[in-house]
PQR file with spaces between the fields and no chain letter, atoms N, CA, C, O and H, PARSE charges and radii, in Angstrom:
ATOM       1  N    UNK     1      46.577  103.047   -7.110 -0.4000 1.5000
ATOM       2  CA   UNK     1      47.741  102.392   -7.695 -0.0000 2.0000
ATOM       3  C    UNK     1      47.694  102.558   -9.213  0.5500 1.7000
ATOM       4  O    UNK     1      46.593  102.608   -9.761 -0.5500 1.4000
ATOM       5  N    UNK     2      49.049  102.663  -10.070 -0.4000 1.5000
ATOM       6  CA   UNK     2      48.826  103.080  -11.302 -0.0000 2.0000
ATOM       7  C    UNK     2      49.177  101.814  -12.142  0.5500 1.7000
ATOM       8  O    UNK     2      50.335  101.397  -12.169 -0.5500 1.4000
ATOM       9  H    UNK     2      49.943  102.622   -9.625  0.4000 1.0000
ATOM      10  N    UNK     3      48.463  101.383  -12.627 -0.4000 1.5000
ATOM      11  CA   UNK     3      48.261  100.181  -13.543 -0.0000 2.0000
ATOM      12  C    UNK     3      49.892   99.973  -14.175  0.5500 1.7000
ATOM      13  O    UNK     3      50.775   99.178  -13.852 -0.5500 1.4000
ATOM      14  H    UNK     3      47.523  101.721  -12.605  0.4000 1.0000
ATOM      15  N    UNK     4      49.857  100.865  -15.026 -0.4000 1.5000
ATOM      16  CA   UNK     4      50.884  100.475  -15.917 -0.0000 2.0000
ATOM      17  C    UNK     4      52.368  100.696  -15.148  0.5500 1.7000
ATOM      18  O    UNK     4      53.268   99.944  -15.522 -0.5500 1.4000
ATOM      19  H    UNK     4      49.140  101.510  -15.289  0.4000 1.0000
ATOM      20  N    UNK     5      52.616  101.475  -14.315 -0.4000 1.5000
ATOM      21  CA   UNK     5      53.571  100.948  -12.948 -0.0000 2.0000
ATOM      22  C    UNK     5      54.084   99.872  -12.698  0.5500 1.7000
ATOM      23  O    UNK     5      55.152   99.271  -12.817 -0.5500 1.4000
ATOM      24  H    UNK     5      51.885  102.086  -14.011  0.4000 1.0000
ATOM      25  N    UNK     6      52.634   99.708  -12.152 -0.4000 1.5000
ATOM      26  CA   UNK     6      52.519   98.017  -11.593 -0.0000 2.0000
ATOM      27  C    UNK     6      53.162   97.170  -12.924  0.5500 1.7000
ATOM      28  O    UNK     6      54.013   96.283  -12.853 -0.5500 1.4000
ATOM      29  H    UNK     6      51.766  100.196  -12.055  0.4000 1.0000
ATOM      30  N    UNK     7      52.789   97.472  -13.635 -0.4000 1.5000
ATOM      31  CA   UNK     7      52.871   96.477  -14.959 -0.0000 2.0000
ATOM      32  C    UNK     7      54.334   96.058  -14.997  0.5500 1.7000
ATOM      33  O    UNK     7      54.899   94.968  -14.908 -0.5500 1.4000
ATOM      34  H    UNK     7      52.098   98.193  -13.692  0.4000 1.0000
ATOM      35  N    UNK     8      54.913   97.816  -15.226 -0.4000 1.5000
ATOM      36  CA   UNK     8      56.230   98.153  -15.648 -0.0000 2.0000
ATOM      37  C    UNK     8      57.266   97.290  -14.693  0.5500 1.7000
ATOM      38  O    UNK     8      58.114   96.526  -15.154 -0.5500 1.4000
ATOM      39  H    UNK     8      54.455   98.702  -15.298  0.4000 1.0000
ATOM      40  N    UNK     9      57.037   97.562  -13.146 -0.4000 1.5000
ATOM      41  CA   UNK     9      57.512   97.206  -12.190 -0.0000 2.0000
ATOM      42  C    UNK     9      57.526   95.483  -12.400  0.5500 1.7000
ATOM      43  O    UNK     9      58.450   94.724  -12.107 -0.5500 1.4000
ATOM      44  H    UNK     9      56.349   98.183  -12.772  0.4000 1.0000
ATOM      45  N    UNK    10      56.492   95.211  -12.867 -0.4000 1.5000
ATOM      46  CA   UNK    10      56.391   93.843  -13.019 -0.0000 2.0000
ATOM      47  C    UNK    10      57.588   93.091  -14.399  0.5500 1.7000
ATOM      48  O    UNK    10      58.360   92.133  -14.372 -0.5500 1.4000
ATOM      49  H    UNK    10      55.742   95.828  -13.105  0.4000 1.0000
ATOM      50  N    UNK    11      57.293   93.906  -15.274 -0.4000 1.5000
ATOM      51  CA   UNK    11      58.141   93.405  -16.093 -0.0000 2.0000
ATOM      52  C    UNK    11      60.057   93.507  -16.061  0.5500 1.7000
ATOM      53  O    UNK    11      60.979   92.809  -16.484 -0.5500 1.4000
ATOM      54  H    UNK    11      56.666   94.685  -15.297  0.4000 1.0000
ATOM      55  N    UNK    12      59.926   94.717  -15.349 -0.4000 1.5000
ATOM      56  CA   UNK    12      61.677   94.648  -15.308 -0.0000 2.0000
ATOM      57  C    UNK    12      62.165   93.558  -14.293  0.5500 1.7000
ATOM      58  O    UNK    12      63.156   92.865  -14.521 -0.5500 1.4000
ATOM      59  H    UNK    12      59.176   95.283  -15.005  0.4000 1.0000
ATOM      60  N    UNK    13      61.362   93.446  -13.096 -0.4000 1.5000
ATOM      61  CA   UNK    13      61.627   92.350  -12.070 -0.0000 2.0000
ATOM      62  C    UNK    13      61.799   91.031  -12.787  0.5500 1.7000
ATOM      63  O    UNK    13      62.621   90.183  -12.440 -0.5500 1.4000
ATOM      64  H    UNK    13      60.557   94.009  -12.911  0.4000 1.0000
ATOM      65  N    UNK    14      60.990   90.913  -13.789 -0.4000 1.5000
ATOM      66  CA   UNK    14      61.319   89.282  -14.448 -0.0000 2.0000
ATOM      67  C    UNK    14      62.205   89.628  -15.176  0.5500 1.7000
ATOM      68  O    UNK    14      63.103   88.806  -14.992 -0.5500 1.4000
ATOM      69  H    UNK    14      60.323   91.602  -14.072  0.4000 1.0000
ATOM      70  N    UNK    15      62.503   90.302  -15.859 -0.4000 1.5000
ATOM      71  CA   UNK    15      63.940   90.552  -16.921 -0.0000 2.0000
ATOM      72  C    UNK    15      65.205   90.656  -16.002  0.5500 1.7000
ATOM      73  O    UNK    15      66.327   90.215  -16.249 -0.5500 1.4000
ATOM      74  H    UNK    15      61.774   90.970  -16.009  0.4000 1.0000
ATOM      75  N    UNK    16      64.772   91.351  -14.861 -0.4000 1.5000
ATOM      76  CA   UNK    16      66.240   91.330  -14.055 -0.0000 2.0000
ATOM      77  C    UNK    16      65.854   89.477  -13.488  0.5500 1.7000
ATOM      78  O    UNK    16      66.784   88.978  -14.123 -0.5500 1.4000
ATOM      79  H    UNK    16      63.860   91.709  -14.661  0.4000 1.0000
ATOM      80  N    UNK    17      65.379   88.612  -12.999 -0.4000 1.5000
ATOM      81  CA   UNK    17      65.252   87.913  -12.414 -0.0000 2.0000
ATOM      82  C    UNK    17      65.701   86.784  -13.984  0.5500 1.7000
ATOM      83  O    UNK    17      66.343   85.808  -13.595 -0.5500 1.4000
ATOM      84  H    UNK    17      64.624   89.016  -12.483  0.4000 1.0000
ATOM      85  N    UNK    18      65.542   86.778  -15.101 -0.4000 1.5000
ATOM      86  CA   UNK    18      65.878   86.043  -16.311 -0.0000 2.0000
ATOM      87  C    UNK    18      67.378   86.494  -16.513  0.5500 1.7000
ATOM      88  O    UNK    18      68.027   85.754  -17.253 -0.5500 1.4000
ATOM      89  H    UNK    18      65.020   87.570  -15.417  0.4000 1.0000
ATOM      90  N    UNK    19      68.045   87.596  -15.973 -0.4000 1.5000
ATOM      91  CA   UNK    19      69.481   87.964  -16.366 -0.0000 2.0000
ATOM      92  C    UNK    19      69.931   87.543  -15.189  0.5500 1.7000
ATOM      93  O    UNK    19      70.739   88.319  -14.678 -0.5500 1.4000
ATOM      94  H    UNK    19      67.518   88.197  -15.372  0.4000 1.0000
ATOM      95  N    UNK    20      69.584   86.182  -14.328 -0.4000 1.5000
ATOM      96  CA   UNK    20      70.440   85.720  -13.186 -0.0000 2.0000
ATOM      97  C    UNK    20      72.024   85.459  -13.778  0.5500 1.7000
ATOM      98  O    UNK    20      72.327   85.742  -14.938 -0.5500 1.4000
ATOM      99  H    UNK    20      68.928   85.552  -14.743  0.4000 1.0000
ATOM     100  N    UNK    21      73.018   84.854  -12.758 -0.4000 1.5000
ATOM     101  CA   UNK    21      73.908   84.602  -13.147 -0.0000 2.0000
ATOM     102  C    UNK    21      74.665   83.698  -14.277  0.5500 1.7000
ATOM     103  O    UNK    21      75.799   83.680  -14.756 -0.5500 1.4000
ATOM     104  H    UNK    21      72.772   84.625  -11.816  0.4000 1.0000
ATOM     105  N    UNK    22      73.598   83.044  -14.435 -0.4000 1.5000
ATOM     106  CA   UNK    22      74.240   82.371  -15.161 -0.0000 2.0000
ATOM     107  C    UNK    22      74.933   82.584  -16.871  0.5500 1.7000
ATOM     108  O    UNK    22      74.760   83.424  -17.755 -0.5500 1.4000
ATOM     109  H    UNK    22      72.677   83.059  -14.046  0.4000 1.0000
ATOM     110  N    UNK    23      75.534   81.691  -16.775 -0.4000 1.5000
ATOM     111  CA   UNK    23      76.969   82.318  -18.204 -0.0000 2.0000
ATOM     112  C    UNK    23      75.555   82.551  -19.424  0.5500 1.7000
ATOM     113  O    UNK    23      75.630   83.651  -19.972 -0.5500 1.4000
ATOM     114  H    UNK    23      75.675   81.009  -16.057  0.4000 1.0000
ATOM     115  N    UNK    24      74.451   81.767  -19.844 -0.4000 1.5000
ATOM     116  CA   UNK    24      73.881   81.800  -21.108 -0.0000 2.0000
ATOM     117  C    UNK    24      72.340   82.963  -20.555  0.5500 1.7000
ATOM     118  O    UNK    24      71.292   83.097  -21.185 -0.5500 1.4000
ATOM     119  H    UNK    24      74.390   80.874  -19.399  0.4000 1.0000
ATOM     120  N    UNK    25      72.676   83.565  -19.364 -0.4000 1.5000
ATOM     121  CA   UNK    25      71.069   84.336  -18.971 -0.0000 2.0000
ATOM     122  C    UNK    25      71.159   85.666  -20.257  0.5500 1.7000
ATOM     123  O    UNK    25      72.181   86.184  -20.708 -0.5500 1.4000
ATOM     124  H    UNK    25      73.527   83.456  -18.852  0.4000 1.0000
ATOM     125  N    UNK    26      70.146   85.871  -20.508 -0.4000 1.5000
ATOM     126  CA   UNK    26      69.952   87.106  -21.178 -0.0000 2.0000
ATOM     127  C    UNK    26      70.371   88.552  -20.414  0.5500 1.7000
ATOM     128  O    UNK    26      69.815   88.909  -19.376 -0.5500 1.4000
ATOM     129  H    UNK    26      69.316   85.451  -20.141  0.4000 1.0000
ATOM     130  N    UNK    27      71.632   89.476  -21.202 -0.4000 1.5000
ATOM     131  CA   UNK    27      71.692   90.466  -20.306 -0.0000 2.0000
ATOM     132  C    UNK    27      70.697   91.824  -20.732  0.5500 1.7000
ATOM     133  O    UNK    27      70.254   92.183  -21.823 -0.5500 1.4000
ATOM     134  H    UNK    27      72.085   89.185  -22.045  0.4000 1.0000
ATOM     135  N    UNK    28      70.570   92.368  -19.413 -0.4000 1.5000
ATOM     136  CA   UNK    28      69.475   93.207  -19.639 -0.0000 2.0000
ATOM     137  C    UNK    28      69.967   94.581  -18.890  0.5500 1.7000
ATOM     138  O    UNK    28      70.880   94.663  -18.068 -0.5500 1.4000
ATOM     139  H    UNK    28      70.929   92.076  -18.527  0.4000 1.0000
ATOM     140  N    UNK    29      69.332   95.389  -19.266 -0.4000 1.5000
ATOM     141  CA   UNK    29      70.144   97.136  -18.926 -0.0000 2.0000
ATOM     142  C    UNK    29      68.528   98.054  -19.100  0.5500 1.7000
ATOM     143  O    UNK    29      67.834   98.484  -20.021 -0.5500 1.4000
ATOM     144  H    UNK    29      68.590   95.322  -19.934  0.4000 1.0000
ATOM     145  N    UNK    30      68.500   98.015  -17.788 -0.4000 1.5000
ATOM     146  CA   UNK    30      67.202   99.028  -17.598 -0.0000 2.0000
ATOM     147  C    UNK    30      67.604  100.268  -17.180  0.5500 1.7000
ATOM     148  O    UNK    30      66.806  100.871  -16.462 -0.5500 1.4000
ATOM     149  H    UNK    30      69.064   97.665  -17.040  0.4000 1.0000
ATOM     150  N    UNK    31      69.002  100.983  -17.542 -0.4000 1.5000
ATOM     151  CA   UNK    31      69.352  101.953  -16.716 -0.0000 2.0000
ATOM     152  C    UNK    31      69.290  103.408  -17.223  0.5500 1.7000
ATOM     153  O    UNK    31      69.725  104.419  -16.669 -0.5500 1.4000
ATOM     154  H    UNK    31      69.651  100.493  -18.124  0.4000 1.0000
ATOM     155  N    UNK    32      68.575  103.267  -18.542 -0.4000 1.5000
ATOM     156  CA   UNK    32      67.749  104.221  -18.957 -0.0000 2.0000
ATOM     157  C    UNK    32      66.229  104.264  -19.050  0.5500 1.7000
ATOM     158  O    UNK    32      65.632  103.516  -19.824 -0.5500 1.4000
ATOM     159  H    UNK    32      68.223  102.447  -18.991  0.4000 1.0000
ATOM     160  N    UNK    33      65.509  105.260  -18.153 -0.4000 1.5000
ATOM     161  CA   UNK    33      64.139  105.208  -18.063 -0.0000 2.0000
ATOM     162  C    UNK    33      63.329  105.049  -18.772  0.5500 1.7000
ATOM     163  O    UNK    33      63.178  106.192  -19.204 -0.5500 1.4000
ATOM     164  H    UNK    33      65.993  105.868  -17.524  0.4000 1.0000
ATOM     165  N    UNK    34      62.539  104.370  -19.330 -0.4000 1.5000
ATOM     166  CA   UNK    34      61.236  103.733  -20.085 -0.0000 2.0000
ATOM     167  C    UNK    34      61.831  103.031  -21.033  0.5500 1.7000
ATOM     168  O    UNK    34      61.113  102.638  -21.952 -0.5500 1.4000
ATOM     169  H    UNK    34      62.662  103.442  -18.980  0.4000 1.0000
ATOM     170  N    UNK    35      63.319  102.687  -21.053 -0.4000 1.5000
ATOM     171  CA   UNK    35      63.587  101.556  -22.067 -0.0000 2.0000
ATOM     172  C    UNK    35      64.383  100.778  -21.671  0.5500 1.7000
ATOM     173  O    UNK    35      65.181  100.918  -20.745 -0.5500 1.4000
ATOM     174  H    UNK    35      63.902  103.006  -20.306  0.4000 1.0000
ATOM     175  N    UNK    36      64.093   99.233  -22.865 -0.4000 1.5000
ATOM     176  CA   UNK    36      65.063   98.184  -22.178 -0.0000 2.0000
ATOM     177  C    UNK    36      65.805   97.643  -22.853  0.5500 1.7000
ATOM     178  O    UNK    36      65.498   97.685  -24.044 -0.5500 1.4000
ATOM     179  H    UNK    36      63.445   99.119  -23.618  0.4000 1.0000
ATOM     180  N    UNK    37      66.888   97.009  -22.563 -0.4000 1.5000
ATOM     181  CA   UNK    37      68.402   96.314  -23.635 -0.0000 2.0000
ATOM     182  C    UNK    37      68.332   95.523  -23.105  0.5500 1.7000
ATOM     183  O    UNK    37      68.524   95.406  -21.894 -0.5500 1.4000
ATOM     184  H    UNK    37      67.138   96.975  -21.595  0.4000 1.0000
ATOM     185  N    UNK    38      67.853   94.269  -24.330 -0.4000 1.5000
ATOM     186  CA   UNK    38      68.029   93.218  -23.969 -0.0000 2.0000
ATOM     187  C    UNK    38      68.635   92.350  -25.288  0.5500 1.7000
ATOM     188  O    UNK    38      68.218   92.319  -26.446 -0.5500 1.4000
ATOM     189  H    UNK    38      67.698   94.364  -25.313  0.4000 1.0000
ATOM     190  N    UNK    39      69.705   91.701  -24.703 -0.4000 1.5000
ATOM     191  CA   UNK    39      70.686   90.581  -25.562 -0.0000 2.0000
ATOM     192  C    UNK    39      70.700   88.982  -24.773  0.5500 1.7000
ATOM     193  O    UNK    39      71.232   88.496  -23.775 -0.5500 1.4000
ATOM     194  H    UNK    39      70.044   91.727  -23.763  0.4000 1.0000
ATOM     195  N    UNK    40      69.620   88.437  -26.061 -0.4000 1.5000
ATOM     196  CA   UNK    40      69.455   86.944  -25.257 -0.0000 2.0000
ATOM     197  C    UNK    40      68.617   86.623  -24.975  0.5500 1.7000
ATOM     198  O    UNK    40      67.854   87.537  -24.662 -0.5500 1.4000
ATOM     199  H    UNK    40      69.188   88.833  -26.872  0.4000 1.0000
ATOM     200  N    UNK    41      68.024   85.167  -24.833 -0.4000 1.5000
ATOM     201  CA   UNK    41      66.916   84.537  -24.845 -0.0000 2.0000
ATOM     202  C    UNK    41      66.314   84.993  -23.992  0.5500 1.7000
ATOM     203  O    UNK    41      67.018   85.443  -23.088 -0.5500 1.4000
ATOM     204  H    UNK    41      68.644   84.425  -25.087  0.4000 1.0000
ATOM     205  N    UNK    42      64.630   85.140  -23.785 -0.4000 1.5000
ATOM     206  CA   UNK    42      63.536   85.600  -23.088 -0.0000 2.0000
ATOM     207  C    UNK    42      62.319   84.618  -22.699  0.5500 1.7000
ATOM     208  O    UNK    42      61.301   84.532  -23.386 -0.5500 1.4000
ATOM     209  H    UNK    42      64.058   84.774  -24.519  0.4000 1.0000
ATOM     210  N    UNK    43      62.478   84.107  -21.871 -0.4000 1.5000
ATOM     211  CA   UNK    43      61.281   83.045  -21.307 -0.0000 2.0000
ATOM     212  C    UNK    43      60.087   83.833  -21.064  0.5500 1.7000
ATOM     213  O    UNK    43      59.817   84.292  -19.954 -0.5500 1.4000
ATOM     214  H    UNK    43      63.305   84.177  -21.313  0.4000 1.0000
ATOM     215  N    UNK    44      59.184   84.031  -22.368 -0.4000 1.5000
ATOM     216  CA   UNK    44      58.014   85.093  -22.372 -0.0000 2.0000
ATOM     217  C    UNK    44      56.892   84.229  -21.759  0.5500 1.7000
ATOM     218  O    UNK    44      55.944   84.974  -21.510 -0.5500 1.4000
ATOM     219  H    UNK    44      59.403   83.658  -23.269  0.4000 1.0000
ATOM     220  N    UNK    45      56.643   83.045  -21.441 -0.4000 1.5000
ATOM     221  CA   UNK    45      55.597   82.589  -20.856 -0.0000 2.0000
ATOM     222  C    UNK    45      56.038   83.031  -19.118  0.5500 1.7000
ATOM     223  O    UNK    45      55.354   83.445  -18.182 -0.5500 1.4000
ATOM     224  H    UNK    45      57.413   82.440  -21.643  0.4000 1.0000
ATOM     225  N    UNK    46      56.765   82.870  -19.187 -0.4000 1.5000
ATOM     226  CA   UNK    46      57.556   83.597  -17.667 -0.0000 2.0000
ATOM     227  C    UNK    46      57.298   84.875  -17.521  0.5500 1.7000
ATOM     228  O    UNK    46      56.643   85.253  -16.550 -0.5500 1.4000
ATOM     229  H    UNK    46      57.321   82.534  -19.947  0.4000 1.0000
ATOM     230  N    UNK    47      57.777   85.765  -18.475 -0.4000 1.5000
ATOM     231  CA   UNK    47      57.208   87.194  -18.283 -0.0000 2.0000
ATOM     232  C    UNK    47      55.796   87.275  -18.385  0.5500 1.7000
ATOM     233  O    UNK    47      55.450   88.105  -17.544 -0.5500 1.4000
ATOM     234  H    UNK    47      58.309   85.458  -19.264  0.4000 1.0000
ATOM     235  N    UNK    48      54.756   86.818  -19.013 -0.4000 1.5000
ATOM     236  CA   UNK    48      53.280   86.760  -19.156 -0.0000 2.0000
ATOM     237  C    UNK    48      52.817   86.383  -18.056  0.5500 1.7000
ATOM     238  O    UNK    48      51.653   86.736  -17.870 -0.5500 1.4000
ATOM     239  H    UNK    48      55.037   86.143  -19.696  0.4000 1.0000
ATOM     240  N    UNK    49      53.469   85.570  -16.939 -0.4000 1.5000
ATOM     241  CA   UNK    49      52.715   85.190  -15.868 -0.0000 2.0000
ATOM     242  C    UNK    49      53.028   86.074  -14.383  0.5500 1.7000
ATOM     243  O    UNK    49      52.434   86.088  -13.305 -0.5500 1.4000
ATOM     244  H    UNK    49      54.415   85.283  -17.090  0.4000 1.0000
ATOM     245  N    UNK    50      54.363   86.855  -14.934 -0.4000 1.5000
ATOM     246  CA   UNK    50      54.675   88.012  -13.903 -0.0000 2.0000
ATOM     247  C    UNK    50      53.600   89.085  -14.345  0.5500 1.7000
ATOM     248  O    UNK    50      52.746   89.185  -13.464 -0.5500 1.4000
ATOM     249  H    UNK    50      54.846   86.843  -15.809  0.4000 1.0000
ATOM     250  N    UNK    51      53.439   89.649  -15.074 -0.4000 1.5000
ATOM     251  CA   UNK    51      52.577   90.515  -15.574 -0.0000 2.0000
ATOM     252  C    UNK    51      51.142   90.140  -15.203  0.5500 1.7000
ATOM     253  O    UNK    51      50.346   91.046  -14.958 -0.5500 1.4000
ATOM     254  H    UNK    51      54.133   89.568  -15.789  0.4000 1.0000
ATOM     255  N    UNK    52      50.674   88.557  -15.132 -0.4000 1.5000
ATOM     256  CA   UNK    52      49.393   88.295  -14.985 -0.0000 2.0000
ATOM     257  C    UNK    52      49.175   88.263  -13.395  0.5500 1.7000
ATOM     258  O    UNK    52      48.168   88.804  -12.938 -0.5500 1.4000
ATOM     259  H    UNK    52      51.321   87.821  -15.331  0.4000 1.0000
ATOM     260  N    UNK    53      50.195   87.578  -12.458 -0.4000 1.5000
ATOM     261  CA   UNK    53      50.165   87.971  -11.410 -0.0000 2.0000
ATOM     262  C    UNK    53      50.209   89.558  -10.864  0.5500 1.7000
ATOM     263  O    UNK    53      49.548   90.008   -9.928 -0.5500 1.4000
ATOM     264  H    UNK    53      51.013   87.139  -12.829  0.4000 1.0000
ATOM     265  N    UNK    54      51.238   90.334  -11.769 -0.4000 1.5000
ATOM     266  CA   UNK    54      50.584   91.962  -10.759 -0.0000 2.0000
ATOM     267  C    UNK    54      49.339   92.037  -11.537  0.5500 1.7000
ATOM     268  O    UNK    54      48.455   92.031  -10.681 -0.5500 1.4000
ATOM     269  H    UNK    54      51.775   89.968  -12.529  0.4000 1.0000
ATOM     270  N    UNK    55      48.801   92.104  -12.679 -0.4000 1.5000
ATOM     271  CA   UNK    55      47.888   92.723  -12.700 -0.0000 2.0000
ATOM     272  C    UNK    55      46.526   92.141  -11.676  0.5500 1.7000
ATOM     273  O    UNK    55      45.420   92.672  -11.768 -0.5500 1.4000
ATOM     274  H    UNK    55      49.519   92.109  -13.375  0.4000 1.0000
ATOM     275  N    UNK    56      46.774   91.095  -10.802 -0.4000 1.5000
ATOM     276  CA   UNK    56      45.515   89.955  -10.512 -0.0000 2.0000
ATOM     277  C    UNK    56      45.979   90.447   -9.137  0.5500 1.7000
ATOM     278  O    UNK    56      45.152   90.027   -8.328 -0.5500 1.4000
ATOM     279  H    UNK    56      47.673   90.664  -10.727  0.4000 1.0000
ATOM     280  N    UNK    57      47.198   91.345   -8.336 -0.4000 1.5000
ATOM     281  CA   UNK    57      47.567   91.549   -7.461 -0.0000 2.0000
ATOM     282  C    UNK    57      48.747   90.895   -6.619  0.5500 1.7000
ATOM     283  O    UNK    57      49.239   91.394   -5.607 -0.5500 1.4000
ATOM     284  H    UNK    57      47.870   91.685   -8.994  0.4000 1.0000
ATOM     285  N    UNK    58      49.212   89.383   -7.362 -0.4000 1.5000
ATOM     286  CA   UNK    58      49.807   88.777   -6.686 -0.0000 2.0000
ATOM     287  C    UNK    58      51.286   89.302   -5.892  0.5500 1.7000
ATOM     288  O    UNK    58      51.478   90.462   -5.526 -0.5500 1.4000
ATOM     289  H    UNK    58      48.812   88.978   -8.184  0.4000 1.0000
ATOM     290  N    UNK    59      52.110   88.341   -5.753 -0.4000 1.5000
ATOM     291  CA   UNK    59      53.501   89.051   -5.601 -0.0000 2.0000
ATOM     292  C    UNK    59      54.759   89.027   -6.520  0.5500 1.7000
ATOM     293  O    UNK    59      55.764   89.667   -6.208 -0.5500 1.4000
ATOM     294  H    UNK    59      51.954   87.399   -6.051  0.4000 1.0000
């Protein structure tokens, strides 16, 4: 398994999962490869614990 994958995989899942519906979510545009657009607040203790879970294996 390739680490930084995992990582990667990990981090867009919380950025898409932080751009839920709602009217004030941060929008986010991963639809160019290895980069990301993001406009709007970022719950980084949220992303730090997606990242800490793949890297520890979780889900």
């Amino acid at each position: 398994m390739d680490l930084q994958k995992t990582i990667r995989d990990a981090i867009v899942a919380e950025l898409n999962r932080q751009a839920g519906p709602e009217p004030d979510a941060p929008k986010v545009d991963t639809s160019e490869t290895g980069y990301a657009v993001i406009a709007g607040r970022i719950d980084i203790d949220a992303l730090i614990m997606a990242i800490e879970g793949a890297v520890a294996g979780g889900p």
